[in-house]
C-alpha positions as CSV (number, residue, x, y, z in Angstrom):
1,X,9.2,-51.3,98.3
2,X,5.6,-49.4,98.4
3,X,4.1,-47.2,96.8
4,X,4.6,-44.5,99.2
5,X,8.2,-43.7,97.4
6,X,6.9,-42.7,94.2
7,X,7.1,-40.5,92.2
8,X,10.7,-40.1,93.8
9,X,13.2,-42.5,94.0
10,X,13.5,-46.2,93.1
11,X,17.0,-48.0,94.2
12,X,18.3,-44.2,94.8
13,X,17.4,-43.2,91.2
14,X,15.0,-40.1,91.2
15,X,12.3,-41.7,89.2
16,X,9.2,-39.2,87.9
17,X,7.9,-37.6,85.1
18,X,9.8,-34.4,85.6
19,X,12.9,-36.0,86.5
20,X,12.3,-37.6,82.5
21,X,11.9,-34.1,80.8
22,X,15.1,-33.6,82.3
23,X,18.3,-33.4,79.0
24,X,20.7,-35.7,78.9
25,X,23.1,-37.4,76.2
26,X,21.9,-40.5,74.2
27,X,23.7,-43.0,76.4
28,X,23.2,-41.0,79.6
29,X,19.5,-41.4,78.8
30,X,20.1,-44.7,78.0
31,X,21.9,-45.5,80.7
32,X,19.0,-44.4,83.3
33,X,16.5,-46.0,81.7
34,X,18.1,-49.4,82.1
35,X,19.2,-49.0,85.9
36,X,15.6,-47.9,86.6
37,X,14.7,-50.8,84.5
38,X,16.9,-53.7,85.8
39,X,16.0,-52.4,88.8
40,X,12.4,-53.1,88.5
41,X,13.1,-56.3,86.9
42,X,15.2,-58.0,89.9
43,X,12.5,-58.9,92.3
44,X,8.8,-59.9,91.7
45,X,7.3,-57.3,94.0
46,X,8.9,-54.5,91.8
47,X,7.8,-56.0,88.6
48,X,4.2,-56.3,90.1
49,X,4.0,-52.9,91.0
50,X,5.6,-51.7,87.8
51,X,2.7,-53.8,86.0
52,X,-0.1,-51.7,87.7
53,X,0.6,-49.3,84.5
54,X,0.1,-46.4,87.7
55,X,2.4,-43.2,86.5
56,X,5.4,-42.7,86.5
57,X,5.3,-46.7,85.2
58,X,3.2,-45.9,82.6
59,X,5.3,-43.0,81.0
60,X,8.5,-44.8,81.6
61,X,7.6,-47.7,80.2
62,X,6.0,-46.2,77.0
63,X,7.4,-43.0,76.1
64,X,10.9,-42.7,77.9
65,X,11.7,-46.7,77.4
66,X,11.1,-46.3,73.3
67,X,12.3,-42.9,73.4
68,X,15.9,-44.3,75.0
69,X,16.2,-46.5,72.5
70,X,15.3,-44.7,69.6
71,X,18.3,-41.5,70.8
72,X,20.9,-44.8,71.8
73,X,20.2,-46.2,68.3
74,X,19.9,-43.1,66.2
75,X,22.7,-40.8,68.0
76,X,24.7,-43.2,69.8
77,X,27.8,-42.1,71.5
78,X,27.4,-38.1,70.4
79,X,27.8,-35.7,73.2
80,X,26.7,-33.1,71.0
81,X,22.7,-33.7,71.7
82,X,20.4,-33.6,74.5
83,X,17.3,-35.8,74.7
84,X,14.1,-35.4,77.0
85,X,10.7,-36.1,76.9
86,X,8.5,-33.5,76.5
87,X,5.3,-32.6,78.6
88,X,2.1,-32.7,76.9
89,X,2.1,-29.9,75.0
90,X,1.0,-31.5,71.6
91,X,4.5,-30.9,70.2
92,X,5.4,-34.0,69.8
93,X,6.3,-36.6,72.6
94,X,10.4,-35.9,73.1
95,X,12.9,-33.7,71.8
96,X,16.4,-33.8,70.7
97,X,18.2,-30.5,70.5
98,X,21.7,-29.4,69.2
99,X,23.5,-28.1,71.8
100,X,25.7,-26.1,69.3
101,X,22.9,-24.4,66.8
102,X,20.0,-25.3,68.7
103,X,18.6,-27.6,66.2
104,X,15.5,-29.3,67.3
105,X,14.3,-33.2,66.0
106,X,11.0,-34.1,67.4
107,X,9.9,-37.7,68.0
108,X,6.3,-38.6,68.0
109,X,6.0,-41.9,69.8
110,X,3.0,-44.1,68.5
111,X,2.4,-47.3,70.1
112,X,-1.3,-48.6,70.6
113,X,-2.3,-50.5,73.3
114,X,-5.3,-53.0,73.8
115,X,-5.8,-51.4,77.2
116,X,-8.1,-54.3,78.4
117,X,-5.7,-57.0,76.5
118,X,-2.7,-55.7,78.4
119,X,-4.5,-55.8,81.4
120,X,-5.4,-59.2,81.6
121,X,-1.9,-60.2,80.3
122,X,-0.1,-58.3,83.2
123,X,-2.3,-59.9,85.3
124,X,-1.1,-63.4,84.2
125,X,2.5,-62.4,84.1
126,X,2.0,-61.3,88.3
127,X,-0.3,-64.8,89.0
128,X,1.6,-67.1,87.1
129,X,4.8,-65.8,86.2
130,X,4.0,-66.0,82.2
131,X,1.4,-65.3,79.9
132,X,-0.7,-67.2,77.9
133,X,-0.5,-64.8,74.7
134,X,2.7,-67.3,74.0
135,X,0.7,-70.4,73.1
136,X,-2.1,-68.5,71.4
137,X,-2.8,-68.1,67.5
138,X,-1.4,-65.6,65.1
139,X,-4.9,-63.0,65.5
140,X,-3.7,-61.4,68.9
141,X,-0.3,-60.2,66.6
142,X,-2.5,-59.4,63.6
143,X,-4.9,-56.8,65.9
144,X,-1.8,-55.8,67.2
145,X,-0.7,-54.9,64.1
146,X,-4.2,-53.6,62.8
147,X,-3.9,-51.0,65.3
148,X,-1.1,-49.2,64.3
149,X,-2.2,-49.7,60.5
150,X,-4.9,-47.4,61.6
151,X,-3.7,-44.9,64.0
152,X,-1.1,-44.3,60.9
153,X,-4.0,-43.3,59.0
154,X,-4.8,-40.5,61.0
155,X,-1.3,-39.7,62.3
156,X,-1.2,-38.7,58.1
157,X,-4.0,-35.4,59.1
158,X,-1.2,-33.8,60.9
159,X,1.6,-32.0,60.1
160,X,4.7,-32.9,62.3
161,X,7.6,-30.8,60.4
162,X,7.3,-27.5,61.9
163,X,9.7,-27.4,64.0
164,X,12.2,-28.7,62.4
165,X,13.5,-32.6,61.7
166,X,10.5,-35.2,63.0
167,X,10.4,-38.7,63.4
168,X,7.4,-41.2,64.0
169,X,8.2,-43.9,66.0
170,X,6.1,-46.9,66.6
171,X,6.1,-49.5,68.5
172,X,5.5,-53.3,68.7
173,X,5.2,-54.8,71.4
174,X,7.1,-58.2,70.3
175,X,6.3,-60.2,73.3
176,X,4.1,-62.6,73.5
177,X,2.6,-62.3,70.3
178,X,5.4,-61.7,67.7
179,X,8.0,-64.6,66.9
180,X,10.6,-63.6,64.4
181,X,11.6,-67.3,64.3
182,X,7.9,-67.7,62.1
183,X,8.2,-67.3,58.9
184,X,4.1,-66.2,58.7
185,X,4.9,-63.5,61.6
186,X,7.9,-61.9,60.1
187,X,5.5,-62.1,56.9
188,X,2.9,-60.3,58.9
189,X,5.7,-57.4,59.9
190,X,6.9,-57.4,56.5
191,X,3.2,-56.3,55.5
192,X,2.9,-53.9,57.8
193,X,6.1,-52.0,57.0
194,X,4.9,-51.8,53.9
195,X,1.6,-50.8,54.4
196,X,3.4,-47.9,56.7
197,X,6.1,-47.4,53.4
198,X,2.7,-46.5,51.3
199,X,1.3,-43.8,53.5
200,X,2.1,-40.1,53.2
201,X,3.5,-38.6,56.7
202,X,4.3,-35.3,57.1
203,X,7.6,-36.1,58.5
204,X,10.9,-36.7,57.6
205,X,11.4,-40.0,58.7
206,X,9.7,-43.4,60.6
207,X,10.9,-46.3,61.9
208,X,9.3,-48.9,64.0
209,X,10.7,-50.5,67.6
210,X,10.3,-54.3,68.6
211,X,10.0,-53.3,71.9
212,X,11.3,-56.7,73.6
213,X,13.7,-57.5,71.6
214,X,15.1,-53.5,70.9
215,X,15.1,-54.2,67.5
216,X,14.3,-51.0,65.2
217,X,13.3,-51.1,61.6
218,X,13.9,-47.7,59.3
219,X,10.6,-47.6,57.2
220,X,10.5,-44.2,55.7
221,X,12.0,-42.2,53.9
């Protein structure tokens, strides 16, 4: 596989940014994502060109992954809704429409990345088949966390309930920093929720995704 074939297909699945804005049901979106995923998983050449964080990988991986979840997770098995991502119009970063009255719910997906962090730890992943991160001390998860303690703060300046039902979704990035089998991490998380519980959104509702482990955690309202 090269990078020749992208955006376009990958194992006969249309895989770009537009073909992601396209609607589809909660578990037909779901159900892309993780062919397109397990695809990318199977062989180490895939997964190293997926790591290059090159679009489409980047979008995939951190809007339409979380977003997939979030719909599977929220709206389940309803045929009733359609889900895409949306392009960057500053509306928010996916939709979710009614298909009988049109209804709109608007996800705004926050998830900050140490960009040089990441970096290097994708680079271990394709060298040595793991990551470091695993062995490493609790501050790596506590900036983690940090992070989206403060682009929280300013995600409170804007007003996301115009157009109609809104949800902020962040994200955690679990793996390698995060164990929930530590009783100080899950601590750590515990803060943080709260911390999130305390600010004042202009939104209807948050939650936040353990990306790894698909876990998602209802903080607000």
């Amino acid at each position: 596989m090269d990078e020749s074939s992208y955006p376009g297909t990958v194992g006969g699945i249309n895989f770009s940014k537009e073909f992601f804005q396209l609607p589809r049901t909660p578990k037909a979106l779901k159900k892309y994502q993780a062919e397109v995923y397990d695809y990318l998983s199977a062989e180490k050449s895939r997964r190293d060109l997926a790591r290059t964080n090159r679009e489409p990988f980047k979008t995939f991986m951190e809007e339409l992954t979380p977003f997939a979840l979030y719909c599977d997770w929220a709206y389940g098995d309803r045929e009733d809704v359609l889900c895409s991502l949306l392009p960057g119009t500053g509306a928010g970063d996916a939709v979710i429409v009614n298909r009988d009255n049109g209804d709109r719910h608007i996800i705004e997906i926050t998830w900050p990345i140490d960009g040089r962090q990441a970096a290097a730890e994708r680079k271990e992943l394709s060298e040595q088949g793991h990551t470091i991160g695993i062995f490493s001390i609790d501050q790596p998860l506590i900036e983690e966390l940090d992070r989206i303690r403060e682009i929280a703060e300013k995600k409170q300046l804007r007003d996301y309930s115009i157009e109609g039902r809104s949800t902020l979704l962040f994200v955690l990035a679990d793996f390698p920093h995060y164990f929930d089998s530590r009783e100080n991490h899950r601590l750590l998380l515990l803060d943080l929720v709260e911390d999130l519980k305390r600010m004042e959104f202009k939104v209807d509702d948050g939650v936040l995704l353990l990306f790894n482990s698909q876990r998602i955690i209802p903080i607000f309202p």
